[in-house]
FISE-114670 format. One line per 8 residues: number of its first residue (from 1); their letters; for each residue x, y, z of C-alpha. Coordinates in nm, 2 decimals. Layout:
N
NUM> a> X Y Z  ...
***
This chain:
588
1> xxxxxxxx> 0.00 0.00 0.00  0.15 0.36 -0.08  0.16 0.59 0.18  0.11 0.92 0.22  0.43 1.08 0.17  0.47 0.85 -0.21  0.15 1.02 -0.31  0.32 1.42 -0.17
9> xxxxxxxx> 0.65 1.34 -0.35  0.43 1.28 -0.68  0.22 1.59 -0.65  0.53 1.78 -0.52  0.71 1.71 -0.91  0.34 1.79 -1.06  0.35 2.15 -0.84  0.74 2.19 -0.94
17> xxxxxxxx> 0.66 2.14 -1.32  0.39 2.40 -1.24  0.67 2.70 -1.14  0.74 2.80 -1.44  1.02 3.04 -1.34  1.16 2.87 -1.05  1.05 3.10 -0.79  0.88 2.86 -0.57
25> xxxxxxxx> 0.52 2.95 -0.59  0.25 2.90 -0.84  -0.03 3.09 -0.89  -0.40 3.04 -0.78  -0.57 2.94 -1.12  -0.32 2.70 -1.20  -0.39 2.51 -0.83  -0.71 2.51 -0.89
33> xxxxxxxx> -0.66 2.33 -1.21  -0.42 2.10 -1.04  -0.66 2.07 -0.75  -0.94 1.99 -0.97  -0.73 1.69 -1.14  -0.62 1.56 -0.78  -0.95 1.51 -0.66  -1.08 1.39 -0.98
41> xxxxxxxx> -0.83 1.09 -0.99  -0.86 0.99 -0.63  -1.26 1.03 -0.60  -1.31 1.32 -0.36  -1.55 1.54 -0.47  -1.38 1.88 -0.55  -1.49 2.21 -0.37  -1.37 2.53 -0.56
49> xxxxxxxx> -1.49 2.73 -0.27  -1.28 2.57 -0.05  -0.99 2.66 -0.22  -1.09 3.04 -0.25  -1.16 3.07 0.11  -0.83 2.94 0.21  -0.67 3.17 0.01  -0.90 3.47 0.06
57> xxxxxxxx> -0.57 3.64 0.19  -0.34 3.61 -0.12  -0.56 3.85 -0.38  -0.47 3.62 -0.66  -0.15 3.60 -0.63  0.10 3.30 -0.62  0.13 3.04 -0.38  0.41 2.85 -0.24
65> xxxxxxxx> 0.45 2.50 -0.17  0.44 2.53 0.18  0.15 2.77 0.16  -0.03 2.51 -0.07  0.05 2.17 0.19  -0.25 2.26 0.40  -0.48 2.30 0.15  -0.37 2.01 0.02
73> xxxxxxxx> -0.37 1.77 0.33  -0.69 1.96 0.51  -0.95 1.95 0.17  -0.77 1.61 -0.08  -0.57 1.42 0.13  -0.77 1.38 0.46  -1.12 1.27 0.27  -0.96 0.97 0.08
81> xxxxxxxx> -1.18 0.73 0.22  -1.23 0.49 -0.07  -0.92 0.28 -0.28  -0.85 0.44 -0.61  -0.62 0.38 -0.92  -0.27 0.49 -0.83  -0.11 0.46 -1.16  -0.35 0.67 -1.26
89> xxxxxxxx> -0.27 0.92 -0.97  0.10 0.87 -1.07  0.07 0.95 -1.44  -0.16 1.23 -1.37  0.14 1.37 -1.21  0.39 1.22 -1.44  0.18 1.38 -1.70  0.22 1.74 -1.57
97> xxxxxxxx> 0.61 1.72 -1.47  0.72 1.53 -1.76  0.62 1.79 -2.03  0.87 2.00 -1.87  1.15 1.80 -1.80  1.17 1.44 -2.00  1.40 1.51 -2.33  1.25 1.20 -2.48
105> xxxxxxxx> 1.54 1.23 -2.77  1.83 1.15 -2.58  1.71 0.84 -2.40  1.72 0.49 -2.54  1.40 0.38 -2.32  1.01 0.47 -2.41  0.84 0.65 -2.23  0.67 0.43 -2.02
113> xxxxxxxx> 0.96 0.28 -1.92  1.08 0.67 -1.79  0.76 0.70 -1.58  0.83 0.38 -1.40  1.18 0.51 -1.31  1.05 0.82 -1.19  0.80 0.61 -0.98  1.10 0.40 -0.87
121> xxxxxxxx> 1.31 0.78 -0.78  1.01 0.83 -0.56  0.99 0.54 -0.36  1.39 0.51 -0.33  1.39 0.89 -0.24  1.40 1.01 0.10  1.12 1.26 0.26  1.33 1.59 0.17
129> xxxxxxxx> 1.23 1.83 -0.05  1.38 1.87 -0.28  1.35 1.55 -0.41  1.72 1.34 -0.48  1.81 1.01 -0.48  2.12 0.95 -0.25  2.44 0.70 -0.38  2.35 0.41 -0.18
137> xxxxxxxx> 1.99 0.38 -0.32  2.11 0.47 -0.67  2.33 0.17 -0.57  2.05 -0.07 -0.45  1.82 0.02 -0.79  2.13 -0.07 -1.03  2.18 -0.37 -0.88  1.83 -0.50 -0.92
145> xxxxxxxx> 1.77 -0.35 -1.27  2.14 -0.53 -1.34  2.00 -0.90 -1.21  1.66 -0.79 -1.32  1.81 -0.78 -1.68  2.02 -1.13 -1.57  2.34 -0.95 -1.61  2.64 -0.98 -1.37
153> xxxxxxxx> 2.69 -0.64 -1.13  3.00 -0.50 -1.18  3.17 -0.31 -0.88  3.41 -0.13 -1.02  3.25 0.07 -1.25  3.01 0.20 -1.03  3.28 0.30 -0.82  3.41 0.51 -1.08
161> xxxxxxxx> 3.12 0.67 -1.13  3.05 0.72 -0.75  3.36 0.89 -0.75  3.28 1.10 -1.08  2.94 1.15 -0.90  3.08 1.25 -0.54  3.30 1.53 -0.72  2.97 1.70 -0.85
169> xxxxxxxx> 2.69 1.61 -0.59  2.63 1.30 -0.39  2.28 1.27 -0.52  2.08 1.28 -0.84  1.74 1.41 -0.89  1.44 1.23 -1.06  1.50 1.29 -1.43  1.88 1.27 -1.40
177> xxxxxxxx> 1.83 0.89 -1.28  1.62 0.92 -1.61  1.87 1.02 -1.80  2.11 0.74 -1.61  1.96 0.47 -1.70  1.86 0.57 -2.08  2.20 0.61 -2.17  2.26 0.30 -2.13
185> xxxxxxxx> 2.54 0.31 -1.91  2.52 0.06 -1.66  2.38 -0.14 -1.93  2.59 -0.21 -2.17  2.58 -0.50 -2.42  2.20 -0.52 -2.30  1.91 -0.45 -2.64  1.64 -0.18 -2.50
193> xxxxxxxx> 1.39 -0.51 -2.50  1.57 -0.64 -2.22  1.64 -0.31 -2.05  1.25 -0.25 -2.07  1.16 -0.58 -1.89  1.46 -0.53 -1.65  1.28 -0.18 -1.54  0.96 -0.31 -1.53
201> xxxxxxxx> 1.05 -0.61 -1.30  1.19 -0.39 -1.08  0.90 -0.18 -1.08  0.62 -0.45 -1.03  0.84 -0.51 -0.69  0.92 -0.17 -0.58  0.56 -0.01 -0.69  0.37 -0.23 -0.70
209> xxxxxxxx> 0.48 -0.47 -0.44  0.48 -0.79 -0.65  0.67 -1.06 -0.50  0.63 -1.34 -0.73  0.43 -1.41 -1.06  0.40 -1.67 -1.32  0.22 -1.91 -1.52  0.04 -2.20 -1.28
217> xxxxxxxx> -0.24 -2.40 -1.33  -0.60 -2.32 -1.10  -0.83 -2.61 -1.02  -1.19 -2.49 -1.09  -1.44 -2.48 -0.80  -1.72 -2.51 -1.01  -1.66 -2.73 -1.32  -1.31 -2.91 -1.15
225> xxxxxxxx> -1.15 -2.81 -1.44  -0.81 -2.69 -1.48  -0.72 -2.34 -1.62  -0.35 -2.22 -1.68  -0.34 -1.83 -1.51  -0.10 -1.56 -1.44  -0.11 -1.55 -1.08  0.09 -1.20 -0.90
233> xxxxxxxx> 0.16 -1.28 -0.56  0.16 -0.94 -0.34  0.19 -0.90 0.05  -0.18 -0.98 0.12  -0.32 -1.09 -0.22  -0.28 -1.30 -0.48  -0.42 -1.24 -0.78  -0.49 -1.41 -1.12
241> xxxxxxxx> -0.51 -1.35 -1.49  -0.57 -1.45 -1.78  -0.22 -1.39 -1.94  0.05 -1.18 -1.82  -0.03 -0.85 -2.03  -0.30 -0.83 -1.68  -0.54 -0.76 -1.94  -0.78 -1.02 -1.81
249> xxxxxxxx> -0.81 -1.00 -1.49  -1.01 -1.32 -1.31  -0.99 -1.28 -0.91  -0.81 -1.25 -0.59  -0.68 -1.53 -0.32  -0.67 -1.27 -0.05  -0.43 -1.36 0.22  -0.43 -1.26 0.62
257> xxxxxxxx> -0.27 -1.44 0.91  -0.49 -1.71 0.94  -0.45 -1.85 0.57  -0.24 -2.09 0.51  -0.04 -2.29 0.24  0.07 -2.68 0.25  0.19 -2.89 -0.02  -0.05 -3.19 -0.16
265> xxxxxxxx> -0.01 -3.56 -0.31  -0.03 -3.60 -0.67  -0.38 -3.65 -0.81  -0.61 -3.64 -1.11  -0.27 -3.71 -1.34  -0.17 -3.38 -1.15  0.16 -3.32 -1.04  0.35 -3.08 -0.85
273> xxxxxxxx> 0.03 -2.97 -0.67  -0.01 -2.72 -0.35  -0.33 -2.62 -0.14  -0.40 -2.26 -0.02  -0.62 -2.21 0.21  -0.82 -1.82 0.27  -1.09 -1.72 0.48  -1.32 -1.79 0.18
281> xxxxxxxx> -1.19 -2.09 0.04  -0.97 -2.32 -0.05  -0.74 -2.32 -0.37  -0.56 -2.58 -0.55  -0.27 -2.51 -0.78  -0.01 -2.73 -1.00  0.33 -2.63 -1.15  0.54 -2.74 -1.37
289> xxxxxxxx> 0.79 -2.92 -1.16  0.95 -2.95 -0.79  1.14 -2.64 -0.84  0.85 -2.41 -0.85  0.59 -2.57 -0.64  0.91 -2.50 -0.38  0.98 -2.16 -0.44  0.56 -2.02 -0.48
297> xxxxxxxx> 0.49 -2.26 -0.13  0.82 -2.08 0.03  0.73 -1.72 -0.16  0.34 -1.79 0.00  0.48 -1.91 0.36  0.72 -1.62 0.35  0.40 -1.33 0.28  0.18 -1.51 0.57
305> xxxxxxxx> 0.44 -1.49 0.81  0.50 -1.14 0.76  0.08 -1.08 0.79  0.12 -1.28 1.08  0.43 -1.08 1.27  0.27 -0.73 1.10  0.58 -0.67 0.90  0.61 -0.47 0.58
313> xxxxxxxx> 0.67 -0.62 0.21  1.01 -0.71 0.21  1.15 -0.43 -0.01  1.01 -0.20 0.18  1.08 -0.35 0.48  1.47 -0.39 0.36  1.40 0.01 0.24  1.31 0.13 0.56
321> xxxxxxxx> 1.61 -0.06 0.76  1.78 0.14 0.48  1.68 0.44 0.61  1.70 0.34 0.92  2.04 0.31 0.88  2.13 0.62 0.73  1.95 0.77 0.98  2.19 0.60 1.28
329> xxxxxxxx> 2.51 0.63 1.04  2.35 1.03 0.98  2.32 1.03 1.38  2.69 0.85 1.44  2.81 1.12 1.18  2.64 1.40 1.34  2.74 1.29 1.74  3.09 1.15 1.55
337> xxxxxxxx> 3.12 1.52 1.43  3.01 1.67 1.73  3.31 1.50 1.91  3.53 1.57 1.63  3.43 1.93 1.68  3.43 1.87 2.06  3.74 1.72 2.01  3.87 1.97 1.79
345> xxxxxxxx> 3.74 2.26 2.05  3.94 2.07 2.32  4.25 2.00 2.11  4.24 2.38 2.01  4.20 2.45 2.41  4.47 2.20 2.45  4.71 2.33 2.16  4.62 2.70 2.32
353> xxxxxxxx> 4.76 2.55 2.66  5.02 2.40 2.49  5.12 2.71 2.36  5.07 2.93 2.62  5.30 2.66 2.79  5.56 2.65 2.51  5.54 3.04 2.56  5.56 3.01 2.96
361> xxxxxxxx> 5.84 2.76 2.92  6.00 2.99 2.64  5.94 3.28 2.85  6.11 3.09 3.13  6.39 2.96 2.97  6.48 3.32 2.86  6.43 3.48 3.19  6.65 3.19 3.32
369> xxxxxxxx> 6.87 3.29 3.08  6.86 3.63 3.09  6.87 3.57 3.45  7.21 3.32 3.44  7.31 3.61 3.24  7.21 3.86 3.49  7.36 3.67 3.77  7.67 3.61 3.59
377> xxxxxxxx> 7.72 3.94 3.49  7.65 4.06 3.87  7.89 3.79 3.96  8.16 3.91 3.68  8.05 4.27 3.81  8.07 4.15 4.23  8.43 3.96 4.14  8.52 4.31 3.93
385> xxxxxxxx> 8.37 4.52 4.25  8.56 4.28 4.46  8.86 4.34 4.32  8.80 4.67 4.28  8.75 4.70 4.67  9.08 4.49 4.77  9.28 4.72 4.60  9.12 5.00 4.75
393> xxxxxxxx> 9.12 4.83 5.08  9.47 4.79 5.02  9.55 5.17 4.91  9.28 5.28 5.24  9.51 5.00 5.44  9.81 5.22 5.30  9.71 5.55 5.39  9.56 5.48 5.70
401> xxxxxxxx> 9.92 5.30 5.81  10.02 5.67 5.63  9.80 5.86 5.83  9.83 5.67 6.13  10.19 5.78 6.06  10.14 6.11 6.04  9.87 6.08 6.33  10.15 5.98 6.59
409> xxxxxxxx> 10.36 6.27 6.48  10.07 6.56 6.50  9.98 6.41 6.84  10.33 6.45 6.98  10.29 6.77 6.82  9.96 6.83 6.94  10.07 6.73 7.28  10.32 6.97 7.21
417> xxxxxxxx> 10.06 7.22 7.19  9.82 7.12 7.44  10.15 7.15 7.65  10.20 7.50 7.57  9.78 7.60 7.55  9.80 7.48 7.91  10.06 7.75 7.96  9.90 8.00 7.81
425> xxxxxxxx> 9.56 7.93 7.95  9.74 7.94 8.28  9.85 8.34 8.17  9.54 8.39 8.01  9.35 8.31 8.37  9.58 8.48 8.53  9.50 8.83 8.28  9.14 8.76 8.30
433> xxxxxxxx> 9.18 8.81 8.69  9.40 9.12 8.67  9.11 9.22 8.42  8.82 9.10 8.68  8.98 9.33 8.90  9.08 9.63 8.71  8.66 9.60 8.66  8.62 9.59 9.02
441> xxxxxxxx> 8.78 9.88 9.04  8.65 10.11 8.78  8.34 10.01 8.89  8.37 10.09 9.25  8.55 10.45 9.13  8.22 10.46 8.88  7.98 10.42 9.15  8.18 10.68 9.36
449> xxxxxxxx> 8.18 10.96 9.11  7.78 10.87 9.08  7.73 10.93 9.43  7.95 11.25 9.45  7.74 11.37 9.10  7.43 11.34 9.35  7.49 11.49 9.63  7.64 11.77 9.47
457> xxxxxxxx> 7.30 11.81 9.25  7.12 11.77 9.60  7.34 12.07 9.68  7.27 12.24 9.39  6.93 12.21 9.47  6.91 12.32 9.82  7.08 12.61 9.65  6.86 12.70 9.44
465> xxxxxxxx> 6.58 12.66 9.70  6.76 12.89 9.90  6.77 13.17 9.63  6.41 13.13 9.58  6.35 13.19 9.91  6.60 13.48 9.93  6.47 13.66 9.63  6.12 13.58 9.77
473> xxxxxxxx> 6.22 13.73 10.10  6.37 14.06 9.93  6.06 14.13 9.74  5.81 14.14 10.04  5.89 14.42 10.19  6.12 14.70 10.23  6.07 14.65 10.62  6.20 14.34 10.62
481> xxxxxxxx> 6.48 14.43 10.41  6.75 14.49 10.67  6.68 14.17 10.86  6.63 13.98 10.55  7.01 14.19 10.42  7.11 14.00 10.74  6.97 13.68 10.70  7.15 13.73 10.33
489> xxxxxxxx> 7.43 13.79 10.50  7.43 13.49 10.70  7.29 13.27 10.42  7.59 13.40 10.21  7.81 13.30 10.48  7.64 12.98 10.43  7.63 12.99 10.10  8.01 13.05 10.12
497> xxxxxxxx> 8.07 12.76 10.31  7.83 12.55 10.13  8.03 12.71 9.77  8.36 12.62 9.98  8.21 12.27 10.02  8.14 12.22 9.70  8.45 12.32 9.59  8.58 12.08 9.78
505> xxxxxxxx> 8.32 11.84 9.63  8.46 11.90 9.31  8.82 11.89 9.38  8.75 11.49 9.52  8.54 11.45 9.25  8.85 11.59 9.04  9.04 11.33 9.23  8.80 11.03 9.15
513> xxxxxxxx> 8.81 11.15 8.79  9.19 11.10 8.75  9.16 10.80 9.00  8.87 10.70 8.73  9.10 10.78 8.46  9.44 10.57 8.63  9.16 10.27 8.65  9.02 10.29 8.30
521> xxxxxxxx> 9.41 10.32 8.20  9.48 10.00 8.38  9.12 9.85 8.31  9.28 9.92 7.91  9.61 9.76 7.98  9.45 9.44 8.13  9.21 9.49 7.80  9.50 9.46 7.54
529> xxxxxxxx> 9.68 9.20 7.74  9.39 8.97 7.74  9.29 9.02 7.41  9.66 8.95 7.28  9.64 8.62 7.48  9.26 8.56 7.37  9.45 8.57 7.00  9.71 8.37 7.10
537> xxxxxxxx> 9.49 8.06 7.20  9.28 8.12 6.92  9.57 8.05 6.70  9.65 7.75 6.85  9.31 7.50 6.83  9.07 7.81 6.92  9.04 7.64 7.25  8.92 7.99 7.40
545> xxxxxxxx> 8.57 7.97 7.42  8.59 7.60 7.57  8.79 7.69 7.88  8.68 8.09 7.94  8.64 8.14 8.32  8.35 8.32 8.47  8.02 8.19 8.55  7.71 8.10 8.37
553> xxxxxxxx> 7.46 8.32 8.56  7.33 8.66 8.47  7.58 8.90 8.30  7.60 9.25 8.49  7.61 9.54 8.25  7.81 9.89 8.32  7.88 10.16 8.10  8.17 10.01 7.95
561> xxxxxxxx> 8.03 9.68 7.86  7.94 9.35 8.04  8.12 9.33 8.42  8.37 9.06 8.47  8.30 9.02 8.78  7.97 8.85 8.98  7.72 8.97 9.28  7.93 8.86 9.54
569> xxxxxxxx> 8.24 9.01 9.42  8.07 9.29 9.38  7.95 9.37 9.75  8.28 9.21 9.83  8.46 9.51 9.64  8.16 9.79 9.76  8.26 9.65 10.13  8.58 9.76 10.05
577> xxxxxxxx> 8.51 10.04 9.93  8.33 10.20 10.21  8.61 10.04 10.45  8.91 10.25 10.25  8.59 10.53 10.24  8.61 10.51 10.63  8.95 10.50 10.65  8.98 10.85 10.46
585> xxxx> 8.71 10.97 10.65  8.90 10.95 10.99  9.24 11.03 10.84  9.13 11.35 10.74
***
């Protein structure tokens, strides 16, 4: 029985045949036309509405394959209900396609014989559109048209050609295995006679699923006479005729998994004789000889076992294992390219890690270098350095022994000279003191001439007040005149003694000047001598300012500068001073 997708692939080549320019859609009047002829050849009753309603949408325009599937399975295919005339189904098609494609010229086979390979191209051909026929079934239909014909199958030149045919395509399509097998190519030394039934038993297996056929002779059921028929064994039938044009057609022996086939004894001068039993009735047949009654019981056995385990006619059976093949060997290709490409991915990742460790290693190996270099370098440089150092260790070691030399001999001298700064710090000290006191003095002559410069401005002042008060004393009154003349009198008498006083005042103070002077003379000498020695020590070392005498309190200030001397030497010398003051006092 042909399914579904047989009766698609045919209308697919009548719809092809139909794009005229190869765009892939065909436009609505021609559908309908093709439409109309579809339903006419398979019985359904055609709707013209139906087809304008489902493409309302389109406004005339064309239609595409896909667009026209649904149509086509939803309105023709789906309301088959009742068996028609296949062949006429197919050569509808053919019909259509072939007008457009067949080159009837070139090929050395009718045309008949064409449509039945194109019927063959679309049972061999997978469910892909577009329609091709792959190597291995252009393969499996050689080598049955090749023993079809009784020829021998020869292997190497379809290799070639596989090889001339895998450098175009790996696949042909329908009217290029047309044009195959009407060149004549794979059959040479074979007359078209034989090339036509070769094709044609191929197609009565392939197509239309017959098994076995041949000449046998029927017992009657009514008379019990016996008639020589064509019988055509098929998966579930059996059918006879009346010769093998099929012409004649005279009934069915129709076969399911309870009928059954047995051999039977020779009878009625009958030999060679077989019973099969149907649901209906029983049938008894008679060959020839052993030979055939073997192979039509074993061809029968063989059809009701496959009713009996549900299994397909044997091409198609061996067609879809086929398949089924290609499809695992497709899937092992696809999951065998997937590794390889997983494998690949992974070898890349691997040949990347590779590299990047070549590069590390590289990169390593010339840092190592670089840093063997480095280090050998730093040790050439360290050894160089090394040297370098030695000998300047050994010049240093020289000088030093030099210096320490020279050393001994500036510290003798320097002893030398400390010897001698001891000396002169010892005169030094001993100037600083005649200096201390030199201060002592003029400071204690200073403080004398202050006093002395007050009392005679106290003096002065009482003076002063007394000439006030005298001039006061004139200018009151004339009365007073006389006694004041007196009082004048006696205040000049004072006055006289006080001017006597004061000059007496200023000859001491006269005396404290030169005294002052004498000092500040001495105070001068004790200056220059200490400064010579302070220049002295300062040219040897400039040890002055470590070993100056004095201490480190407060500084007293006088008139000539900062006092060398301190509080307590200071009332020492004032002590003194009034003591020698005293001593004057009483001596005068």
């Amino acid at each position: 029985m042909v399914g579904p997708d047989e009766l698609l692939k045919s209308i697919w080549h009548a719809f092809t045949a139909l794009d005229v320019d190869q765009s892939g859609k065909v436009s609505k009047s021609q559908l309908k036309v093709l439409s109309h002829n579809l339903c006419t050849v398979m019985r359904i009753p055609h709707d013209p509405v139906a087809l304008e309603e489902h493409f309302k949408d389109d406004d005339e325009g064309p239609v595409s394959n896909q667009g026209y599937m649904p149509y086509l399975n939803r309105f023709i295919l789906d309301k088959v209900t009742v068996d028609f005339d296949r062949q006429e189904f197919h050569k509808m098609c053919w019909t259509l396609c072939s007008r457009k494609n067949l080159n009837q010229s070139k090929l050395m086979i009718s045309s008949d014989d064409a449509f039945k390979v194109w019927c063959i191209f679309n049972f061999l051909s997978d469910d892909q559109y577009p329609l091709v026929i792959i190597t291995e079934e252009i393969e499996y239909f050689l080598r049955k048209l090749t023993e079809a014909m009784g020829g021998s199958w020869v292997e190497e030149r379809f290799e070639d050609y596989k090889m001339l045919l895998n450098a175009r395509q790996q696949s042909l399509s329908a009217w290029e295995l047309i044009s195959l097998v009407g060149s004549g190519h794979f059959s040479k030394g074979m007359d078209k006679q034989t090339l036509s039934m070769g094709i044609n038993e191929v197609y009565l297996e392939l197509i239309l699923d017959v098994l076995k056929q041949g000449y046998m002779m029927k017992k009657g059921h009514k008379r019990k006479n016996w008639n020589e028929r064509w019988f055509v064994l098929k998966p579930n039938s059996m059918s006879y005729y009346v010769s093998e044009d099929l012409a004649e057609w005279k009934g069915d022996i129709l076969l399911d998994e309870y009928s059954a086939v047995a051999p039977l004894q020779d009878k009625d001068g009958k030999k060679c004789l077989f019973l099969i039993k149907s649901a209906q009735k029983s049938f008894e047949i008679s060959v020839s000889d052993k030979k055939k009654k073997q192979e039509w019981i074993q061809a029968i056995q063989t059809c009701l076992n496959r009713l009996r385990d549900g299994r397909p006619a044997p091409h198609r059976e061996a067609q879809q294992k086929r398949r089924e093949i290609r499809l695992r060997r497709q899937e092992e290709q696809e999951e065998l390219e997937l590794r390889m490409r997983e494998l690949q991915v992974a070898n890349e990742a691997k040949q990347l890690e590779l590299e990047k460790m070549r590069r590390a290693l590289e990169e390593a190996a010339a840092n190592a270098a670089e840093e063997e270099q480095r280090r050998l370098q730093t040790q050439t440089e360290l050894q160089d350095r090394y040297r370098t150092d030695l000998e300047k260790e050994i010049l240093v070691r020289q000088q030093i022994e030099e210096q320490v030399a020279q050393k001994s001999t500036e510290l003798e001298q320097y002893l030398v000279r400390v010897r001698e700064l001891e000396d002169m710090y010892q005169r030094l000290e001993e100037a600083l003191e005649d200096e201390r006191r030199a201060r002592q003095d003029e400071e204690a002559v200073r403080r004398l001439q202050t006093r002395l410069l007050e009392e005679e401005a106290t003096k002065r002042a009482e003076l002063e007040q007394l000439h006030l008060h005298q001039q006061r004393t004139i200018s009151e009154t004339e009365a007073e005149k006389q006694e004041l003349q007196k009082e004048r009198v006696a205040k000049e008498n004072a006055l006289q003694a006080a001017m006597e006083q004061l000059e007496h005042l200023e000859k001491e103070r006269q005396g404290a000047l030169e005294q002052y002077q004498t000092v500040v003379k001495k105070l001068e000498t004790a200056t220059n001598n200490t400064k010579s020695w302070k220049h002295k020590v300062a040219e040897h070392e400039g040890l002055l300012r470590l070993i100056e005498p004095g201490s480190k309190g407060p500084v007293l200030i006088t008139n000539w500068g900062p006092a060398a001397f301190s509080d307590a030497e200071l009332s020492h010398r004032e002590k003194q001073w009034q003591k020698e003051k005293s001593e004057k006092s009483q001596a005068q």
